[in-house]
Each structure stands twice: as C-alpha cells, then as structure tokens.
TORPA-893432 format. One record per residue (C-alpha): x, y, z negated; residue number from 1. Coordinates in steps of 0.02 Angstrom, whole numbers, plus 50000, padded with zeros to 5 digits. Layout:
REM residues N
+-------+-------+-------+------+
!     u !     v !     w ! resi !
+-------+-------+-------+------+
!     X !     Y !     Z !  NUM !
...
+-------+-------+-------+------+
END
This chain:
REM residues 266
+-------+-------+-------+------+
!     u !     v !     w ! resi !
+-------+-------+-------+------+
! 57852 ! 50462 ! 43691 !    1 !
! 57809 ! 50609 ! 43568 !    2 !
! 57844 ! 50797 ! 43636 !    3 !
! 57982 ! 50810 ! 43519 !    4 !
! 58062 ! 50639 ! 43576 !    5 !
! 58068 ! 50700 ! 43756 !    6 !
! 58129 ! 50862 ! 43690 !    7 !
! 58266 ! 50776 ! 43607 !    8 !
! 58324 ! 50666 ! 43776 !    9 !
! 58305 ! 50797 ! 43887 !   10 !
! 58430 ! 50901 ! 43786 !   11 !
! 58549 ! 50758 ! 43766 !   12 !
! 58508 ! 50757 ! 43971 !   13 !
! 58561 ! 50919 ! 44007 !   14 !
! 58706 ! 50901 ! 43897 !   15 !
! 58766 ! 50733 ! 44005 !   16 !
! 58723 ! 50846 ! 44159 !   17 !
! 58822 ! 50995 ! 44117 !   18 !
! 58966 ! 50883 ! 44080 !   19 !
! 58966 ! 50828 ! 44261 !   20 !
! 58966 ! 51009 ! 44333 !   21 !
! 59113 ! 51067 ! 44209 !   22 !
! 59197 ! 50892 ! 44273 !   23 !
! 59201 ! 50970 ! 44439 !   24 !
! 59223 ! 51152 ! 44410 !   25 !
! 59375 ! 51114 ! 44282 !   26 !
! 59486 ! 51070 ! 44424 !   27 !
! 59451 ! 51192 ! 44546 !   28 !
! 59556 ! 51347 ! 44595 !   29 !
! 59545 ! 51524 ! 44623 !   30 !
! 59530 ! 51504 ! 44788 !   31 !
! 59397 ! 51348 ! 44786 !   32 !
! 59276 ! 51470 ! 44672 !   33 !
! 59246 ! 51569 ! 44835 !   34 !
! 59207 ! 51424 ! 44962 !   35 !
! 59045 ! 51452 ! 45035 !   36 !
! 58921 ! 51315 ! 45000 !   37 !
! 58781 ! 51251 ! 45109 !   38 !
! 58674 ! 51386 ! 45035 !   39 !
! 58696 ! 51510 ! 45164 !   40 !
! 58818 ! 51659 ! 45086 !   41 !
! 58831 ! 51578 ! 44934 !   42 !
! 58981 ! 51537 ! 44869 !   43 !
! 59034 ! 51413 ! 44732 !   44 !
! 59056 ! 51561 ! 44618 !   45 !
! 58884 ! 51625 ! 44650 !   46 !
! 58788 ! 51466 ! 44603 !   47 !
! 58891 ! 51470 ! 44419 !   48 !
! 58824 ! 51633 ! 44401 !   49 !
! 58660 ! 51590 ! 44436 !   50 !
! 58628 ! 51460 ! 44326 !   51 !
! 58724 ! 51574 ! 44182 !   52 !
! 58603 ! 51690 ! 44218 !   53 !
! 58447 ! 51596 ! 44215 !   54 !
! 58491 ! 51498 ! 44066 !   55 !
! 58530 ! 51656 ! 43967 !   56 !
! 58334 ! 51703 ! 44018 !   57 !
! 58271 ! 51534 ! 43980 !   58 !
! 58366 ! 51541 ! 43807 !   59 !
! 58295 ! 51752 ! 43782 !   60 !
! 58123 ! 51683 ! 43835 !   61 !
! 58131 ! 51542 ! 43686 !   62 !
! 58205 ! 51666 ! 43556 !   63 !
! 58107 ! 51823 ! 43587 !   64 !
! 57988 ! 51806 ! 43710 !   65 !
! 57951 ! 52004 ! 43721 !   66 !
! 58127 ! 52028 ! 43768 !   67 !
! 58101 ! 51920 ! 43902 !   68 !
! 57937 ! 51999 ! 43976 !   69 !
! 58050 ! 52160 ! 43969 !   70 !
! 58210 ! 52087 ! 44044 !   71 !
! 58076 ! 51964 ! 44187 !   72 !
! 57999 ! 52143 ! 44225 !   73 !
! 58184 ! 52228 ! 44285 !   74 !
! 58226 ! 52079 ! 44374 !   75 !
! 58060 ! 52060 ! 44471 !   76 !
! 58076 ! 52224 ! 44544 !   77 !
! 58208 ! 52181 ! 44649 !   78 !
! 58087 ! 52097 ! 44756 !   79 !
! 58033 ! 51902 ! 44787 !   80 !
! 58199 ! 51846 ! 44826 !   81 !
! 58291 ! 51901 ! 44663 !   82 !
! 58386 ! 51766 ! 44668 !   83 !
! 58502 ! 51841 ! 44790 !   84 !
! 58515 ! 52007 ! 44692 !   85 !
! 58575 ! 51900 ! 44542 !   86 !
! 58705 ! 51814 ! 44662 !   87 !
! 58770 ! 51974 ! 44723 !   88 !
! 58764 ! 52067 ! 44552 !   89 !
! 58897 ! 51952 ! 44490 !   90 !
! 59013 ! 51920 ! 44640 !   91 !
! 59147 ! 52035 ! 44553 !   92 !
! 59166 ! 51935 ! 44413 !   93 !
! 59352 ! 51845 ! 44400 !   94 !
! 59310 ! 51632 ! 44427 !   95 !
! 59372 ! 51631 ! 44245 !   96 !
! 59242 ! 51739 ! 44167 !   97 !
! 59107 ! 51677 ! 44288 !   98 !
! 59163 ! 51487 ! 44205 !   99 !
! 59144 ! 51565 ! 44030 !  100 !
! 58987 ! 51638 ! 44056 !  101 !
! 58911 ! 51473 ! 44123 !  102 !
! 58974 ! 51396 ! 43966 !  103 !
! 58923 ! 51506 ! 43852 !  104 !
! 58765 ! 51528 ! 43917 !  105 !
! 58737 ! 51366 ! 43924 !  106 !
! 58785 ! 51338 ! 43733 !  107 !
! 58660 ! 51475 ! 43709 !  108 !
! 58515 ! 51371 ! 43812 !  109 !
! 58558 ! 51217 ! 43711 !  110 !
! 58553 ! 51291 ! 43511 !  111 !
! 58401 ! 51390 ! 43570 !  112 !
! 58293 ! 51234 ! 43607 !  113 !
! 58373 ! 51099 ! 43460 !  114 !
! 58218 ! 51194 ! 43341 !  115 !
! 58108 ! 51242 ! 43438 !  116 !
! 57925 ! 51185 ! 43398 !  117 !
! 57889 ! 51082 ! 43573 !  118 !
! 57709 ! 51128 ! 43568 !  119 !
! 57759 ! 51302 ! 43605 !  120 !
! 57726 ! 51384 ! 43768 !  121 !
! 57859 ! 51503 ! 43833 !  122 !
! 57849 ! 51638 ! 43951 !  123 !
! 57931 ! 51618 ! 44126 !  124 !
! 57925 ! 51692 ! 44306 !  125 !
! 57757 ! 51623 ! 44332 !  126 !
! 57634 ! 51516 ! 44214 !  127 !
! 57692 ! 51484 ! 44039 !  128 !
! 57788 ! 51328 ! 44009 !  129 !
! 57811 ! 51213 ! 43860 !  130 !
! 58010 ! 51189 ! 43820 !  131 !
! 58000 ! 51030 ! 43887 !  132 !
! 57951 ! 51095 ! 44052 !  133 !
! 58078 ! 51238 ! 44034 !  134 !
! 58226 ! 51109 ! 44015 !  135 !
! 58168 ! 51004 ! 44139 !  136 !
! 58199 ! 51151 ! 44250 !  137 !
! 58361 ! 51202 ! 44188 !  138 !
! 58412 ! 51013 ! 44213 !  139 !
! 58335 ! 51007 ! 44373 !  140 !
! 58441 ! 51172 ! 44430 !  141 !
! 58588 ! 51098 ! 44365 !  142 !
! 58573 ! 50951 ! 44451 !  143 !
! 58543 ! 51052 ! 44628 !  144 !
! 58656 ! 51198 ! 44612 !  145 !
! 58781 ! 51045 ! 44573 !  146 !
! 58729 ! 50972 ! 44747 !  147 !
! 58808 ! 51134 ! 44824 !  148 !
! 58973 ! 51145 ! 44722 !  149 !
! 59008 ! 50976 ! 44743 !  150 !
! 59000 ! 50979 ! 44942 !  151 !
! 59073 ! 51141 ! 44950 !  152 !
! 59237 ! 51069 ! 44863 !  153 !
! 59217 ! 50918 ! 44949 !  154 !
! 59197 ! 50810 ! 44797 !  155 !
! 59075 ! 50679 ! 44754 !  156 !
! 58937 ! 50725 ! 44633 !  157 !
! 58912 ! 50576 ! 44504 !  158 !
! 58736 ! 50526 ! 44501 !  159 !
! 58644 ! 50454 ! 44375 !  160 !
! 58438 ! 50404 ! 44300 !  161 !
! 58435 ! 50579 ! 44206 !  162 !
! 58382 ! 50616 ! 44401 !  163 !
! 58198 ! 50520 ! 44338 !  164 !
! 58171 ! 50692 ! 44263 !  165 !
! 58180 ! 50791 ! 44441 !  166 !
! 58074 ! 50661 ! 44533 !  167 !
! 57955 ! 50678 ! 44408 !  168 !
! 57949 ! 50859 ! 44420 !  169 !
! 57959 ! 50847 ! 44607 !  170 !
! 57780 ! 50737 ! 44603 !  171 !
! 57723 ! 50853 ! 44479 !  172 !
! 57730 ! 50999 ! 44599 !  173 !
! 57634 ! 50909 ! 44742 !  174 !
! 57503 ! 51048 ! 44731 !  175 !
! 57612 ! 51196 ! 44686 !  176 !
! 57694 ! 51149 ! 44849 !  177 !
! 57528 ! 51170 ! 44958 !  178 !
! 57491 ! 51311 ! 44843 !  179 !
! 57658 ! 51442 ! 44857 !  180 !
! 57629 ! 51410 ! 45055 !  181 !
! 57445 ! 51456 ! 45054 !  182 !
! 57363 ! 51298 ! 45078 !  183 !
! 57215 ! 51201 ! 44986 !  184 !
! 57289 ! 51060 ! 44902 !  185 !
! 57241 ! 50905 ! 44962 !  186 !
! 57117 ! 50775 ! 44893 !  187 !
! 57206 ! 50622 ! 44972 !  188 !
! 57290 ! 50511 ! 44828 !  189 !
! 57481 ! 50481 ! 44858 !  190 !
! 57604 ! 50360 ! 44817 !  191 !
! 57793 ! 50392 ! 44783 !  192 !
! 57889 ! 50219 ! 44758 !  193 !
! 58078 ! 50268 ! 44738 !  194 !
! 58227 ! 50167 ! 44677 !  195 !
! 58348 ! 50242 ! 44545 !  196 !
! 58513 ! 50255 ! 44547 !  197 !
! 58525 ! 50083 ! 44457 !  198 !
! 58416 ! 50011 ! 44560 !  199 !
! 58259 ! 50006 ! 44481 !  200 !
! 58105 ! 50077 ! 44525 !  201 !
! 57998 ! 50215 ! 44487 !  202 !
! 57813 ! 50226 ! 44535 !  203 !
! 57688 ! 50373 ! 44534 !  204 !
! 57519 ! 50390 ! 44595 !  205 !
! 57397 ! 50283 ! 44660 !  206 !
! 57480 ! 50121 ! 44730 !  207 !
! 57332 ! 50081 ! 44844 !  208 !
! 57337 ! 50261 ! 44934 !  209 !
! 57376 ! 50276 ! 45112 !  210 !
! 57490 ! 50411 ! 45104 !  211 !
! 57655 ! 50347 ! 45031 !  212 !
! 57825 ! 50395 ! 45008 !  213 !
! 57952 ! 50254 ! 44944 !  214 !
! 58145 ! 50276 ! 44965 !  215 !
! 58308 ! 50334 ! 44860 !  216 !
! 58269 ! 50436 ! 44703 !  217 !
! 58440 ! 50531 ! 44760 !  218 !
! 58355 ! 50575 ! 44943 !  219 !
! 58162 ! 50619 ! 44860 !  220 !
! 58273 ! 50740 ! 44725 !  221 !
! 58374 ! 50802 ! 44894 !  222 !
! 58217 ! 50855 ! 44992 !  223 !
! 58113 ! 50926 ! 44854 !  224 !
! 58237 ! 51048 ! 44786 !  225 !
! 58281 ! 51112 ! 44957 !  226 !
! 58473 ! 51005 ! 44972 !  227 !
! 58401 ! 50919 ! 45098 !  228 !
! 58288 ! 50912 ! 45261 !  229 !
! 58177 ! 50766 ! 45249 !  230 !
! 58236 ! 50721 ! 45424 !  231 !
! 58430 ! 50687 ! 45347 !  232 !
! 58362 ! 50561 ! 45234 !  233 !
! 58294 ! 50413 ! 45231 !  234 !
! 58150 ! 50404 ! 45168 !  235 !
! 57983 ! 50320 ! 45244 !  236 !
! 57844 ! 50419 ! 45237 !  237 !
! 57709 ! 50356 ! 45286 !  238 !
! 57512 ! 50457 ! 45307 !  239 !
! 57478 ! 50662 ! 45353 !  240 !
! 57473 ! 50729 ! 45190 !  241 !
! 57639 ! 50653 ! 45133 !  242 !
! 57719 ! 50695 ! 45304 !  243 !
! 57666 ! 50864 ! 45281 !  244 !
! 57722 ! 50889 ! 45086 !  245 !
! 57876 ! 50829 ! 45099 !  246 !
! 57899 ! 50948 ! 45252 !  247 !
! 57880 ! 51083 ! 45126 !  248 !
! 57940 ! 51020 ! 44978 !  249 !
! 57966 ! 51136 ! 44815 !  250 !
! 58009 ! 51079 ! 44642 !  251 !
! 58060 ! 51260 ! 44576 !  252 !
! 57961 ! 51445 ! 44573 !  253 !
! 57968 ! 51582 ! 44682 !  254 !
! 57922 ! 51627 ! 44847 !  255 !
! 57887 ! 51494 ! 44971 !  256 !
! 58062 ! 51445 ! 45070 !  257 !
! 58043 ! 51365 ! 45234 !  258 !
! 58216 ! 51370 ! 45315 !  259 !
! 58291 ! 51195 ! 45345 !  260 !
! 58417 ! 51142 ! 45269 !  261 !
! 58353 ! 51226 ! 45141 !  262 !
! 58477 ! 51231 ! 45019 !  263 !
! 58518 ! 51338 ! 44859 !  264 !
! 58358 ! 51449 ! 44855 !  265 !
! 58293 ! 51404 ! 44674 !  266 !
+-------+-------+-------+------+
END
C-alpha cells in the first residue's frame, strides 16, 4: 500500500468512525450530555469537546504549521495534563454548540488532509508526524473517547476492523510505552496474535518470541488506550516483558498515566 492509499482509507476510516459517534450522540438529551463517564470528572460533554478541540489543532497543524507551534505553545503552559484544562475550558458550552463544534471541527480535520502531500511531516505535541500518523491518532481518539460516551449512556458502541488501525498503533508504541515511564526499552522480541472483530487474525512481531500476547483486538485496543485494565480482559499474556507492557500500556502522547482503570486521559 502506497502512503497516499493509506491516506485515502484512513480518511474514509475516520469518516465510518465519526459516523458511529454522531449515531450515538444524535439521540442523546440535555441531560445525557452531562453524565459522567468512566473518565473520572469527565462528562459526555467534555470528551466532544475534546476531540473538537484536538482535531481543530490537528487540522491548524496541517494548514499552517506556524500557527500551530504558536497555538501548541499557549496550550502547553497549562502544564502536562492540559487535557483537563481543555475539558474544563469548554464545560459552559450548551450540548448543542459543543455537538456543532465536534462536527465542524471534524469537517475541518477531514478537507484539511483530502490534499495533503502524505510525505509531509507535521508538527504535533511531541515528534513530528506524517498525516498518516496524525489520522491514525485522530481515529484512534475517536474510537476511545467513543468507548466513554457509549458506557456513559449505556449504549453499545458498534465495533468494527477500522480498529486494525489502533492495534497497529498500539504495537507501534511498545517502546514509547517503556519510554514516557522512564524505562530502557526492552530487547526481548514480542508477539501480539489478536482476532478482529470478524474473526480473523492479525499478527505482529516475531512469532517464535517468548513473550506473547494473543486475544480480542477489542480487549488489546481497550488496554492500550487506557479503557481498560489488562486485568478486565481477557487476554493471555504470556513472558515479563509483555506482562509488564501491557501493565503500562500507552498508544497516545503526553505524560505517563498510571491510574487503573485508566480511562479518558489521551
């Protein structure tokens, strides 16, 4: 697959994805917009506006990257955990304009990446990333902030193989995940074996290594963007250094989060 054919798919992705969110948020009321999700003192509300947010950066850091430095600057200074300053920032915000932000902002994500050149690198908190990587992100927070409205509302999330794009970036971030704690990463090959949603598998890594992981694609998704505890899943782990990744699990930037369950945080 060329970069500009997995630019294409994960746009049509995140298209498909959003369309699931809006599914759910559609028939929700006043009310239901301020249930608190199992992101401690989050509520539904607070998760829209976070991914409105984000994509609006993700969509200023594709358009004018300068902008963006600016704009990541301001933000950053409201410490490590500026997640939760964008959360409260926004709480005021009527559950209709929080829903038309999201939307907008999430046209505005889209139309910036349709031309993009997918060689590009963009700026971001943190290392550069190509768009690819950048919508793979804004997928993969879709996907988890989803996790939250839906059991906050008490409705089931529809799942689906555009999750093959999280796992993958949850393998991918095998060292980040030893790194944001302050660890050496280790030298011990792994192997993640996990079924999809339709049943068939995906494989990573070495199949011979001793340290393995194999299970749901739905739980591996679950425990490396913080929805879920490995312990509530059930996944077989098997070898230290897989035990001890997926204890600590993180498929998004920022500070290192520990708390379990240890939902909400990217």
């Amino acid at each position: 697959m060329t970069a500009s054919d997995l630019l294409h798919d994960l746009l049509s992705d995140i298209r498909a994805e959003t369309s699931v969110v809006e599914g759910i948020l559609a028939g929700l009321n006043a009310g239901q917009w301020k249930s608190m999700t199992p992101a401690e003192g989050w509520s539904v509300g607070d998760h829209v506006t976070h991914l409105a947010y984000f994509d609006e950066s993700a969509a200023k850091a594709a358009v004018d990257p300068a902008a963006f430095r600016d704009h990541a600057a301001v933000l950053e200074s409201h410490g490590p955990d500026f997640s939760a300053w964008v959360a409260s920032e926004y709480r005021t915000l009527a559950p209709a304009e929080q829903h038309e932000w999201f939307r907008r902002a999430r046209a505005q994500l889209v139309s910036s990446f349709e031309e993009l050149d997918p060689e590009r690198k963009l700026p971001w908190f943190g290392p550069p990333m190509s768009p690819a990587s950048s919508l793979t992100a804004r997928l993969m927070e879709t996907w988890a902030h989803g996790q939250d409205i839906a059991e906050a509302v008490d409705v089931p999330y529809p799942q689906s193989n555009r999750i093959h794009h999280i796992a993958y970036l949850g393998v991918r971030t095998f060292n980040f995940s030893f790194q944001v704690h302050g660890l050496p990463s280790p030298d011990s090959p792994i192997s993640v074996r996990l079924l999809s949603p339709d049943g068939s598998p995906w494989d990573w890594g070495d199949a011979n290594a001793q340290d393995r992981v194999e299970g749901s694609a739905i739980d591996f998704c679950r425990v490396v963007t913080q929805r879920s505890a490995l312990a509530e899943t059930d996944l077989i782990v098997r070898g230290p250094v897989a035990t001890e990744w997926l204890g600590m699990a993180q498929a998004f930037a920022g500070p290192p989060t520990t708390t379990s369950p240890r939902r909400g945080k990217t």
